[in-house]
N, C-alpha and C positions, 0 to 999 in steps of 0.2 A: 132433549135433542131428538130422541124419536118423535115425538110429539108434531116436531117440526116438520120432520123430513115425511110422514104420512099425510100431512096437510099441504105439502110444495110451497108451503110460506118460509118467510124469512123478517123474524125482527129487530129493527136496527133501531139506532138513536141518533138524533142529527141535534147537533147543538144550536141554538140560537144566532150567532155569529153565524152561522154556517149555512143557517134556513134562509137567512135574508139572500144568501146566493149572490152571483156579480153577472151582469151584463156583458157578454160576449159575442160580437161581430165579426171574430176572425179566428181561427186556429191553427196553428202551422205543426203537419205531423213529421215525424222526422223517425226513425228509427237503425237500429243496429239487429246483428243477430238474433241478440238476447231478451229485446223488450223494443217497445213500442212509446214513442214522447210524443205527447200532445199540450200543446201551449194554448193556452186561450185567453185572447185578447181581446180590445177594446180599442177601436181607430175611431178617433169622432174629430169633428171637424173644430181647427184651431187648437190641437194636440200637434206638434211637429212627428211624432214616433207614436205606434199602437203601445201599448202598456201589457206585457201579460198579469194577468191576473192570475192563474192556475195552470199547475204545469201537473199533468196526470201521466202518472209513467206504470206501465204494465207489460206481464207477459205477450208473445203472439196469441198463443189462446186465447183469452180473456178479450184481447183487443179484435180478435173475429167476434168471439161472442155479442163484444159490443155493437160492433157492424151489422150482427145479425138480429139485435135486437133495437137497433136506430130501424133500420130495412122494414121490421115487423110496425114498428111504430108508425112510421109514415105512411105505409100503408093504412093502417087501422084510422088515422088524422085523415087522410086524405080519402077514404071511405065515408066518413064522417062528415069533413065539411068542404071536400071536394080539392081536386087539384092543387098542389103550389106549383105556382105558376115565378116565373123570372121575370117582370116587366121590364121594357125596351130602356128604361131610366134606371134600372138599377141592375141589369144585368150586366156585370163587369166583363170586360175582352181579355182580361186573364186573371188569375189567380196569383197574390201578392203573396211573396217569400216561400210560397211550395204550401199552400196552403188547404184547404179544400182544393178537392178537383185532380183531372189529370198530370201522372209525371212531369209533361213538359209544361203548363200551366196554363195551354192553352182550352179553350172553350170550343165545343163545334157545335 
């Protein structure tokens, strides 16, 4: 454990089922006082309903943390291979069931 904590690493094990991971197009966050719910889903065309696939539930802590380390990321991505950009065909005019994006679910 000291080991660990002198080197700022952490090692984990991810299981096989697990690494293969699931494709996710949508996520709807939702929370209460106590924690934070993130649902991640899959809307693909000739599905009537999105599917969630993974529902990640956490403290507020941990769920800034998270934000702050999505934030550090995109930066670092987009350092790297330049802007994500929205194009005109895929950029949505709102956000489905409170999903990504602003409170009201609108885009400006």
């Amino acid at each position: 454990m000291e080991e660990q904590n002198k080197n700022n690493s952490l090692s984990i094990e991810i299981k096989p089922d697990v690494a293969k991971g699931h494709y996710s197009n949508l996520a709807v966050i939702t929370h209460s006082q106590a924690e934070f719910v993130v649902d991640f889903a899959s809307m693909l065309p000739g599905f009537p309903k999105p599917e969630v696939l993974s529902r990640i539930i956490m403290n507020p802590e941990n769920a800034k943390k998270l934000l702050l380390a999505l934030q550090d990321n995109v930066s670092k991505y987009e350092t790297q291979f330049g802007p994500i950009v929205f194009g005109q065909e895929n950029k949505p005019k709102t956000f489905p069931m409170g999903g990504f994006g602003p409170k009201n679910g609108n885009i400006s």
